[in-house]
Kinemage of the C-alpha trace (Angstrom):
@kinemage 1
@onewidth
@group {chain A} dominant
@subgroup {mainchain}
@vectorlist {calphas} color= white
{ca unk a 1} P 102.874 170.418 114.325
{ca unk a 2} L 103.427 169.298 117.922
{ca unk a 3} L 100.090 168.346 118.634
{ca unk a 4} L 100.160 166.083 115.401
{ca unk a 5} L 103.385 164.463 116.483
{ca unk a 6} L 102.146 163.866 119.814
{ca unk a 7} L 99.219 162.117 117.908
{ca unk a 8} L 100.712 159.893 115.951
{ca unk a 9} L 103.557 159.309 118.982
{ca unk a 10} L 100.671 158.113 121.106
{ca unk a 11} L 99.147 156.238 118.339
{ca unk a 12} L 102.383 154.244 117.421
{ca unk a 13} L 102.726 153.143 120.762
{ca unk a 14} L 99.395 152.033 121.393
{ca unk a 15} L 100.097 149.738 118.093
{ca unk a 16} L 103.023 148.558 119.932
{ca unk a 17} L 101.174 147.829 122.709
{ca unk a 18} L 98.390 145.377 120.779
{ca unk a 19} L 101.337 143.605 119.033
{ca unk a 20} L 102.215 142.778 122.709
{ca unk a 21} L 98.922 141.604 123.593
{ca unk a 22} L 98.203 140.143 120.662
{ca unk a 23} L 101.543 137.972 120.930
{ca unk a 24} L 100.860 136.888 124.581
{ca unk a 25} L 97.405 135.489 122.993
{ca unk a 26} L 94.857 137.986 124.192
{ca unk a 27} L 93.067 138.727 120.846
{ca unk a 28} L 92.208 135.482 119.969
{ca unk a 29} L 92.162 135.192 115.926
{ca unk a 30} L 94.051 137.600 115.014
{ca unk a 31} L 97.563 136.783 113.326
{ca unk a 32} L 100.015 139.253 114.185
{ca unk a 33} L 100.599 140.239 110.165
{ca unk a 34} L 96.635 140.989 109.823
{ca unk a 35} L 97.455 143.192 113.153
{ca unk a 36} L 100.912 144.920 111.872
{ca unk a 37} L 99.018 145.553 107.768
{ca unk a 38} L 96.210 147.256 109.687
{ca unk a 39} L 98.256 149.364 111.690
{ca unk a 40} L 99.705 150.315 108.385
{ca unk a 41} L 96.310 151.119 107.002
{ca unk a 42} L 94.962 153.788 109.379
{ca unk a 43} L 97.143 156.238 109.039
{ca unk a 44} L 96.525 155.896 104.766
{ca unk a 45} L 92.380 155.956 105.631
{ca unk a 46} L 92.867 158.730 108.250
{ca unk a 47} L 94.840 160.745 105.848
{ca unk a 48} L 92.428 160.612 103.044
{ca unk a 49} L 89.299 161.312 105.438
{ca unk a 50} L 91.037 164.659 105.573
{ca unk a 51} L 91.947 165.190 102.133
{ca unk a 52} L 88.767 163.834 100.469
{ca unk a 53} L 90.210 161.047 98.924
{ca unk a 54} L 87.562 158.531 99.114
{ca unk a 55} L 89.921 155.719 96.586
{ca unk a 56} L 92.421 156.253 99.848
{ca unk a 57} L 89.754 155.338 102.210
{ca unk a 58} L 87.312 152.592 100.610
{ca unk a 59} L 90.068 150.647 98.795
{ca unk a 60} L 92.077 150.101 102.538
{ca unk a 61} L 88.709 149.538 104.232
{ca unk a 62} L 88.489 146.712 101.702
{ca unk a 63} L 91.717 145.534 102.173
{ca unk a 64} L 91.103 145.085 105.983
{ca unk a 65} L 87.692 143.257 104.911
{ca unk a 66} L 89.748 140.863 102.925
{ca unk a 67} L 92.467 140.267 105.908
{ca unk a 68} L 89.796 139.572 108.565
{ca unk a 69} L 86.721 137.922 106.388
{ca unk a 70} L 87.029 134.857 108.282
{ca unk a 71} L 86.766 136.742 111.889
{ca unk a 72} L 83.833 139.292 110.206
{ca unk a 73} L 82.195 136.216 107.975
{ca unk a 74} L 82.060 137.654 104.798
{ca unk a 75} L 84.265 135.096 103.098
{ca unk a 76} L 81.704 135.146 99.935
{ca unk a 77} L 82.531 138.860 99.057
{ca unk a 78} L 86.371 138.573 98.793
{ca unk a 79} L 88.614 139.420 97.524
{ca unk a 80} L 87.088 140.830 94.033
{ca unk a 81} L 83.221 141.501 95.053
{ca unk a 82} L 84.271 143.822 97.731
{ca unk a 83} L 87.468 145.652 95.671
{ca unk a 84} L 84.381 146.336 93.254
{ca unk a 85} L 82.350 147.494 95.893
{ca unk a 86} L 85.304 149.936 96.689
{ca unk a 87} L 86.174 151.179 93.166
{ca unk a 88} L 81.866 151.900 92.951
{ca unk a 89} L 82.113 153.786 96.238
{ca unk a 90} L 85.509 155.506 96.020
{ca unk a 91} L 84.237 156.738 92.109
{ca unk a 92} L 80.604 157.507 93.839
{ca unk a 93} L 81.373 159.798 96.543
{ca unk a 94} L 84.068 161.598 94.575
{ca unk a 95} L 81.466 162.362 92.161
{ca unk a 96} L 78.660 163.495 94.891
{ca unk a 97} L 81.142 165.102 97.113
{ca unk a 98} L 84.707 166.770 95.708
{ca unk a 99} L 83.066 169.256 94.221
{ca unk a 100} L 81.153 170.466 97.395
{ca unk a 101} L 82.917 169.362 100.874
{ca unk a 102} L 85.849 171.648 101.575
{ca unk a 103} L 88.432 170.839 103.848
{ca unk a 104} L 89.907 173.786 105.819
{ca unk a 105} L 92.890 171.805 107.562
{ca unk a 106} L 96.117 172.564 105.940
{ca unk a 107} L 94.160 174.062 103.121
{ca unk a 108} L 95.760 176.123 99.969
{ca unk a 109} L 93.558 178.119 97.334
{ca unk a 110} L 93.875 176.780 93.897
{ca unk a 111} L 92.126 178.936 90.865
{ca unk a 112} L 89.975 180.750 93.519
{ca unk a 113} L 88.753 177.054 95.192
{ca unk a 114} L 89.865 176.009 98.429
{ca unk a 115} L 91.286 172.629 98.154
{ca unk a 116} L 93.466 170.338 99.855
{ca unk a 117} L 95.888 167.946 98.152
{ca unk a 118} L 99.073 166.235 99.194
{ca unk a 119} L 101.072 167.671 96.731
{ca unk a 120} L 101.346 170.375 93.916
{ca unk a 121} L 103.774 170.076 91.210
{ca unk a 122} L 104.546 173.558 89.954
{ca unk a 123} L 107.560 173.665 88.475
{ca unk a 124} L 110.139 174.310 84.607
{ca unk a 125} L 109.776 171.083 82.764
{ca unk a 126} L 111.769 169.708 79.755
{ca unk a 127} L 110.180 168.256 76.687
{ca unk a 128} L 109.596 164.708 78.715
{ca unk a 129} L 107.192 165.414 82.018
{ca unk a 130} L 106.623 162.468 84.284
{ca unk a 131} L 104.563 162.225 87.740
{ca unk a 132} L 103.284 159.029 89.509
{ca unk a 133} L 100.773 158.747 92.394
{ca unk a 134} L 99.906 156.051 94.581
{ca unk a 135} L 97.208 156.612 97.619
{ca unk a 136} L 96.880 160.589 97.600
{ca unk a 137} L 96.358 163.120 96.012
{ca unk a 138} L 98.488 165.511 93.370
{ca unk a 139} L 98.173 168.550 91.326
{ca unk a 140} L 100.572 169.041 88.202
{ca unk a 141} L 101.026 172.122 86.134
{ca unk a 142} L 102.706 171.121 83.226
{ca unk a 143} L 104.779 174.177 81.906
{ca unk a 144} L 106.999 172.643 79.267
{ca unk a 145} L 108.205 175.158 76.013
{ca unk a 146} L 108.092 171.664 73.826
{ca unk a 147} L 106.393 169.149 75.029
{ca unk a 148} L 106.531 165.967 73.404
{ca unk a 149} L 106.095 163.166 75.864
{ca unk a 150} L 104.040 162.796 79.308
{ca unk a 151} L 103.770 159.928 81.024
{ca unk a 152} L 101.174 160.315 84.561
{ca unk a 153} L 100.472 156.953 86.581
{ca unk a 154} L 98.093 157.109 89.414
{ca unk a 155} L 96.717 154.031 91.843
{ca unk a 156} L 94.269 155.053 94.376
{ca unk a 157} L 94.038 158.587 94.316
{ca unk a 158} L 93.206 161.841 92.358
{ca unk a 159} L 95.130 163.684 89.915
{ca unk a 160} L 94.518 167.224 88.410
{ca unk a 161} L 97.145 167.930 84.987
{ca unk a 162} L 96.628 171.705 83.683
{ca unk a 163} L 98.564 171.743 80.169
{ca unk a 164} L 97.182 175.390 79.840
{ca unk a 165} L 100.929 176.918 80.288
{ca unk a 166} L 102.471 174.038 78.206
{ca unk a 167} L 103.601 174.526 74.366
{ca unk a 168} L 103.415 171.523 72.505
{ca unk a 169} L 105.609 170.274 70.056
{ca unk a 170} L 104.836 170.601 66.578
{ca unk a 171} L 104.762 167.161 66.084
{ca unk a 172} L 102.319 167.379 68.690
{ca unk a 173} L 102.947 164.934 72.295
{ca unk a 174} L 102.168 162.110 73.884
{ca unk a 175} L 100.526 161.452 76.890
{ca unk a 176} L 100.802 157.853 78.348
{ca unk a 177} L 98.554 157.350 81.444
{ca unk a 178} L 98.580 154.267 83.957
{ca unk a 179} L 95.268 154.631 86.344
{ca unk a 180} L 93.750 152.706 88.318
{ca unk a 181} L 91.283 153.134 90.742
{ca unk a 182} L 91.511 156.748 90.991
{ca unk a 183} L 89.760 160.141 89.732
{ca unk a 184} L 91.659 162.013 86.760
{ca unk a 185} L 90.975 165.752 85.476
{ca unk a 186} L 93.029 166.609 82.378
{ca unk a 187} L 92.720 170.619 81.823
{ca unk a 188} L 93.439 171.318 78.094
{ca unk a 189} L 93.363 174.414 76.015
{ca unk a 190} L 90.165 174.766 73.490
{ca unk a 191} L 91.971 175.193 70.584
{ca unk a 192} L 93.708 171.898 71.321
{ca unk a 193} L 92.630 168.469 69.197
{ca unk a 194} L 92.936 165.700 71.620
{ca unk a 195} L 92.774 161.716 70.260
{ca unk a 196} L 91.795 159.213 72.798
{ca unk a 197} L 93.478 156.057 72.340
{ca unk a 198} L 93.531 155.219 76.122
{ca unk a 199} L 92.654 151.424 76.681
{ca unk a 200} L 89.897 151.218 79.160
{ca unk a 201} L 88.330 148.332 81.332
{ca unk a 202} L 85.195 149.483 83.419
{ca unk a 203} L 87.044 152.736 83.202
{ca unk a 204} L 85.264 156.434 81.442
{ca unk a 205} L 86.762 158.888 79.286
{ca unk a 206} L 84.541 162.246 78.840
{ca unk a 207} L 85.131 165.344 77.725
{ca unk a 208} L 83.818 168.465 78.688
{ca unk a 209} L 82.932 171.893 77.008
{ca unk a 210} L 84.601 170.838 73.823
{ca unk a 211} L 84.927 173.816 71.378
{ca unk a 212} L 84.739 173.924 67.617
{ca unk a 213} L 87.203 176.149 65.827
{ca unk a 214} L 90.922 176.156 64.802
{ca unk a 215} L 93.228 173.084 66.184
{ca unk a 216} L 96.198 174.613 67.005
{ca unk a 217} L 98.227 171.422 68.700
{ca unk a 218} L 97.683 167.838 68.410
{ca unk a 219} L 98.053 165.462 72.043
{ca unk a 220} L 97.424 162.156 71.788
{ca unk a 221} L 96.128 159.931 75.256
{ca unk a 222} L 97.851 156.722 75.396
{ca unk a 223} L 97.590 153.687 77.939
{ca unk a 224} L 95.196 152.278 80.182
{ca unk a 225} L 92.968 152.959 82.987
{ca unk a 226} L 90.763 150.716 84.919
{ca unk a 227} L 88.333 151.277 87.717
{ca unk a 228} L 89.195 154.784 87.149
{ca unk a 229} L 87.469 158.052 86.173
{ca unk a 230} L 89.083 160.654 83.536
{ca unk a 231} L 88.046 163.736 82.096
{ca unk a 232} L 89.228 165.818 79.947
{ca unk a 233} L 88.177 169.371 80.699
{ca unk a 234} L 88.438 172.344 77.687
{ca unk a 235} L 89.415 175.740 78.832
């Protein structure tokens, strides 16, 4: 822990140091709001180099390709071209890579898999369950005794919801999800009949090992996703 706060001591003065320079003129081109964002940035793509979360990495990358086109010359592939580039990437190498890159800093086992994450949610929940992510990375176990509403939002960044230890209500629930730009994995029960009504622009919806046999709760996926990646995994 001291060694990381002498890192990121050291690297907020050196920031403080390039405002200065920058200010007294000697890097030419750069506005000192392009300068300040990107200082904001790196920690966010340093963070997510760590953690594997590529949306955390390509979609700031972009963002600094946007704020310095006219110094790089790329003005013909902003702003949308390259945010498309991202979302292709970010979805790509999650794809290729989550599933076999382990990260041993900070790392926590998970279901017999090492894997890191900013946060896990494991905690009582009432019949209404709620969890947002922006730029990281969260794990929620969802262990309500009636569930009946959920409501998930995610920009830039992975989620993981295991329903497995929830009890739905027998009007069955609702599960309203907001994502964009980011990877979703939705772990449901087999027995469980799940109706996708999720509105999606260049976004998928799959579902995998899907049983046949008695339904014994009803969920139903609400809301949108775009640029996004969601699957619903039977267990």
């Amino acid at each position: 822990m001291k060694g990381k706060n002498i890192f990121w001591g050291l690297f907020f003065i050196v920031a403080a140091g390039l405002i200065v320079v920058n200010q007294m003129g000697y890097l030419a081109g750069i506005t000192t709001l392009n300068l300040v964002l990107t200082i904001l940035l790196i920690p966010i793509i340093l963070k997510s180099i760590l953690s594997l979360n590529f949306a955390g990495v390509f979609f700031p990358v972009a963002l600094l390709g946007i704020l310095f086109a006219d110094n790089l010359g790329i003005n013909d592939f902003v702003p949308v071209p390259i945010l498309i580039v991202a979302a292709f990437l970010s979805l790509g190498f999650s794809l290729v890579f989550s599933k076999q890159i382990k990260v041993k800093l900070g790392a926590f086992t998970i279901d017999g898999h090492d894997e890191h994450f900013d946060q896990v949610v494991n905690t009582e929940d009432e019949d209404n369950v709620s969890l947002g992510v922006k730029f990281g990375s969260s794990i929620k176990y969802v262990n309500s005794k009636n569930l009946k509403q959920a409501n998930f939002s995610c920009s830039f960044g992975a989620l993981k919801i295991y329903l497995d230890n929830a009890t739905i209500s027998p009007e069955g629930a609702v599960i309203n999800l907001d994502i964009s730009f980011s990877g979703v994995e939705m772990y449901v029960p087999k027995e469980w009949k799940v109706i996708n009504g999720i509105d999606a622009t260049l976004a998928g919806v799959e579902e995998k090992y899907k049983r046949n046999g008695e339904e014994t709760a009803t969920i139903k996926l609400a809301g949108k996703a775009s640029f996004s990646g969601i699957e619903i995994i039977y267990i």
